[in-house]
GUKE-144720 format. One record per residue: x, y, z of N, C-alpha, C in turn; chain; residue in three letters. Coordinates in steps of 0.001 Angstrom, whole numbers. Layout:
ATOM,nc1,nc2,nc3,cac1,cac2,cac3,cc1,cc2,cc3,ch,aa
ATOM,X,Y,Z,X,Y,Z,X,Y,Z,A,ala $
...
//
This chain:
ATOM,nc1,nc2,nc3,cac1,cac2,cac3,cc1,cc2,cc3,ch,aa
ATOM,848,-1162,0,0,0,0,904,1239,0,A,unk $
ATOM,613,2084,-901,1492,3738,-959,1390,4128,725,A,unk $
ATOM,2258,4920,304,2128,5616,1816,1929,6811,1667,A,unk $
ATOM,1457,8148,2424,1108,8971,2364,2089,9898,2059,A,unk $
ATOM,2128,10771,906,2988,12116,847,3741,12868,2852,A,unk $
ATOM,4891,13082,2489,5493,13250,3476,5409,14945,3576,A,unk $
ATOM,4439,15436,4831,4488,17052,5093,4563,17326,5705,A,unk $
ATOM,4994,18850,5936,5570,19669,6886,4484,19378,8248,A,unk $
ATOM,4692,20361,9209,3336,20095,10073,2589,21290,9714,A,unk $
ATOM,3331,22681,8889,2263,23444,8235,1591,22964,7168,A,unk $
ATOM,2147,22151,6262,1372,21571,5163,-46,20640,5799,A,unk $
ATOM,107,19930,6867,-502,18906,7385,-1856,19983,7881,A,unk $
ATOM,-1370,20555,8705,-2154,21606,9217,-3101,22625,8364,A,unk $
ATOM,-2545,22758,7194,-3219,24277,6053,-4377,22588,5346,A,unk $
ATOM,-3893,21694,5089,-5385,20278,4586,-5855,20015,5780,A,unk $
ATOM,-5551,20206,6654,-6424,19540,7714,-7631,20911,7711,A,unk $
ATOM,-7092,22179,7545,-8182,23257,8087,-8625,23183,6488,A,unk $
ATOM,-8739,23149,5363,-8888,22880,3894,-10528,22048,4025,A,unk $
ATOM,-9101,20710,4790,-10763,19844,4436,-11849,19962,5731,A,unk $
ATOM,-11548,20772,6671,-12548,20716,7335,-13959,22038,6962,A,unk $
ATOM,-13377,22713,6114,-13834,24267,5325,-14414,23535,4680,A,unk $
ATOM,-14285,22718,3847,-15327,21887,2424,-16099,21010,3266,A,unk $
ATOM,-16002,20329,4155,-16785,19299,5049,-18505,20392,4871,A,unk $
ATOM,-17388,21214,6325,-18754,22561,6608,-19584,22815,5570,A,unk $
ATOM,-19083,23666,4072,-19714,23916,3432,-20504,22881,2534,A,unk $
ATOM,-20146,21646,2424,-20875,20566,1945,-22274,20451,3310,A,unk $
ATOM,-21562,20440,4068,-23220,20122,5247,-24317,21249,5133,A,unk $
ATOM,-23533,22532,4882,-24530,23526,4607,-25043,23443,3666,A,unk $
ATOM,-25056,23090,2082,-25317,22732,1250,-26442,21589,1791,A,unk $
ATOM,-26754,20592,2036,-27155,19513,2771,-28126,20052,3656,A,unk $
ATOM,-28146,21304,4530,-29078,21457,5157,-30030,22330,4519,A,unk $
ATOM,-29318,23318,3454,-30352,23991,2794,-31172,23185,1507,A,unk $
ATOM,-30550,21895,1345,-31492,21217,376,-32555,20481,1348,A,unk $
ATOM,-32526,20157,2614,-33158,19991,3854,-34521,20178,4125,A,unk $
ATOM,-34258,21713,4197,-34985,22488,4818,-35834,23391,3529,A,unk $
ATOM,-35124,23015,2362,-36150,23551,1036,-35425,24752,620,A,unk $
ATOM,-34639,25690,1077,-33690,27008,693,-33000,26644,-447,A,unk $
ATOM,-33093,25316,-930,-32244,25255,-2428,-33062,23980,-3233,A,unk $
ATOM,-33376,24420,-4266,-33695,23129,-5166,-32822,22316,-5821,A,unk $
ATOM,-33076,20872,-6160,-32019,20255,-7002,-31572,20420,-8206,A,unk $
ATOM,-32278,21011,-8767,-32117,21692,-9964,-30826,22780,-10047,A,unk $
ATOM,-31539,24021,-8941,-30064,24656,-8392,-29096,24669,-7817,A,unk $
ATOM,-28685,23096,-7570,-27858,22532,-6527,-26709,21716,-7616,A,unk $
ATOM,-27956,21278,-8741,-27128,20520,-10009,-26314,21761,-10852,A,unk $
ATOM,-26885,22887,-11054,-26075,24314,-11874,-25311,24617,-10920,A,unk $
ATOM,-25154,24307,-9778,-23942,25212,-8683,-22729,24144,-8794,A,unk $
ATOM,-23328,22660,-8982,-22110,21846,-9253,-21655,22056,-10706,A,unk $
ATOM,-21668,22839,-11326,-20707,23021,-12789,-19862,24175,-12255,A,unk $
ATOM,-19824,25007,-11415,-19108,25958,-11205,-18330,25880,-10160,A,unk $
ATOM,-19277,25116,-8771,-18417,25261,-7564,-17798,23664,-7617,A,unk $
ATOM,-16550,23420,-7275,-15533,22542,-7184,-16596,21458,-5807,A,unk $
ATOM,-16351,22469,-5205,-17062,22123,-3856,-17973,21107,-3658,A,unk $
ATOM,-19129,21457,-4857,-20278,20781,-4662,-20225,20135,-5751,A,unk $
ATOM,-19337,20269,-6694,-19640,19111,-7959,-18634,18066,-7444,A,unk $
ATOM,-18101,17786,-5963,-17857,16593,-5373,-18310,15977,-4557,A,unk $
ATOM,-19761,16613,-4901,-20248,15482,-3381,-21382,14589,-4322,A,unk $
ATOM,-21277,13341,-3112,-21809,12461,-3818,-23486,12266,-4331,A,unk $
ATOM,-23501,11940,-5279,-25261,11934,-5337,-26111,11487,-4324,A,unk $
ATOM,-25102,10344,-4081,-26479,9389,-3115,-26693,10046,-1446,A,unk $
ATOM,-25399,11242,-1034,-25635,11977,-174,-26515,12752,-326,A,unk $
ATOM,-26639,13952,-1756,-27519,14922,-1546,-28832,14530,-2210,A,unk $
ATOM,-29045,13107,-2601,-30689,12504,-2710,-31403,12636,-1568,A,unk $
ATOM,-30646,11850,-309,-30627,11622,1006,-31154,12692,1674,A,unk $
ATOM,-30412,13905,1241,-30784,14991,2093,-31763,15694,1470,A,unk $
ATOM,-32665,15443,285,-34007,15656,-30,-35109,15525,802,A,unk $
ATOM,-35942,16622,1049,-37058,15984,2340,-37810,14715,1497,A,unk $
ATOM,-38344,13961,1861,-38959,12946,1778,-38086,11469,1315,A,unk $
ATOM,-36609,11549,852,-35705,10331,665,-35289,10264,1255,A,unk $
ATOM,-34967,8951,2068,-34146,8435,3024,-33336,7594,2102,A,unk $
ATOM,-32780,6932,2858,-31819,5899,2076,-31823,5015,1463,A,unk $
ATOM,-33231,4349,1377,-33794,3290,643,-34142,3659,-327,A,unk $
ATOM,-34764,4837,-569,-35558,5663,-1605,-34906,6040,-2774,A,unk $
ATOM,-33488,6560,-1956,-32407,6973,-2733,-32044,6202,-3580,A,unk $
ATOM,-31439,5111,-2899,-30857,4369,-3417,-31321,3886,-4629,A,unk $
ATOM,-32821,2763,-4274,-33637,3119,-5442,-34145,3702,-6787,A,unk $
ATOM,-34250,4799,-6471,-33886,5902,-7073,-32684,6241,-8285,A,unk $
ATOM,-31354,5816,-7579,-30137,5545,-8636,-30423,4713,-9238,A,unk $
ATOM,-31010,3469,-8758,-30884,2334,-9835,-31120,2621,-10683,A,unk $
ATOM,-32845,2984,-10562,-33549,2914,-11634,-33214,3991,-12656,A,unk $
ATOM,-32661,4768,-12150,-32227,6088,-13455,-30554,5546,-13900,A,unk $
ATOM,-29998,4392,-13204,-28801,3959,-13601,-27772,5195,-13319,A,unk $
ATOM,-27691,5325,-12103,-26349,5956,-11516,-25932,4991,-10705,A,unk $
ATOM,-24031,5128,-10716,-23572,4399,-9848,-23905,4745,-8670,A,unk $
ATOM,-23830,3701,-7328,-23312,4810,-5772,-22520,5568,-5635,A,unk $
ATOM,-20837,5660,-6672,-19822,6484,-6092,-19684,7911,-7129,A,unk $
ATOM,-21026,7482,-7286,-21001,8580,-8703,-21054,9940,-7849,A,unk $
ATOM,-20553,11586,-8615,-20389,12543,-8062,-21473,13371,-9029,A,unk $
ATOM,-21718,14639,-8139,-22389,15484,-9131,-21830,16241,-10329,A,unk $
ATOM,-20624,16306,-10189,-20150,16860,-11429,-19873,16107,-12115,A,unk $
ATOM,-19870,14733,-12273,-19868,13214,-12964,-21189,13017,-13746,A,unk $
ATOM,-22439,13663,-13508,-23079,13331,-13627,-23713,13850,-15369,A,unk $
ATOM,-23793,12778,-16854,-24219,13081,-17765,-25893,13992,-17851,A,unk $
ATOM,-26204,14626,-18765,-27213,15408,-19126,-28577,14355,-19089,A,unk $
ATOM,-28492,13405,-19569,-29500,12119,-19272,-30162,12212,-18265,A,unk $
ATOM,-29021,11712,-16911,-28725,11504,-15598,-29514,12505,-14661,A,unk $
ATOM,-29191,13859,-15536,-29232,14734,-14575,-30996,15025,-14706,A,unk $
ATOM,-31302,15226,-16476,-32600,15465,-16982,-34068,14236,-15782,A,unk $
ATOM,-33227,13275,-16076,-33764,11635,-14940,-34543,11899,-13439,A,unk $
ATOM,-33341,12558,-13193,-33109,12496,-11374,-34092,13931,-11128,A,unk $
ATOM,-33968,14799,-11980,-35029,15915,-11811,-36188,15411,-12203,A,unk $
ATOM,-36601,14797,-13085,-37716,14182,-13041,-38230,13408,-12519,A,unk $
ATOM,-37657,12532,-11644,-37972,11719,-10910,-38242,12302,-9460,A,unk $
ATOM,-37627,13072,-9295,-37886,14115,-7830,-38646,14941,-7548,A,unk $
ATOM,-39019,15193,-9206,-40296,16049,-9060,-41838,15641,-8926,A,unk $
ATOM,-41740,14445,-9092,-42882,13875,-8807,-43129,13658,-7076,A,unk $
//
């Protein structure tokens, strides 16, 4: 197994505060698709621009749709044929046309 790139303890330190900044803003993302402050539609156009959010995973921000839980979700991918490790900025025009339609019902 590789071993991990060898860094300073500022290098270690500037990704450790990095990835805990994208964590946050991915959960906020997550709570405003939640709570209804963002649609998927505008969540799918923010992942072509923001880095941020065109890495999080689909089957997370299905999840965090009010009414899908995890079964639903999941579901859900099959049948529109997305992988699980699939990302939103991964995601073809098909895919994307699919999953909005399917959510909107």
């Amino acid at each position: 197994m590789p071993q991990p790139p060898a860094l300073t303890a500022e290098q270690r330190q500037a990704a450790l505060a990095k990835a805990a900044k994208v964590r946050r803003e991915r959960a906020e993302v997550k709570e405003k698709l939640k709570i209804g402050s963002i649609s998927l539609a505008d969540l799918l156009r923010m992942a072509e621009a923001d880095e941020t959010v065109g890495k999080m995973k689909v089957l997370s921000v299905l999840e965090s749709l009010p009414g899908l839980g995890k079964v639903k979700a999941r579901r859900l991918m099959e049948s529109v044929g997305i992988s699980e490790s699939r990302r939103l900025q991964g995601l073809g025009t098909n895919q994307r046309e699919a999953l909005l339609r399917e959510t909107a019902r």
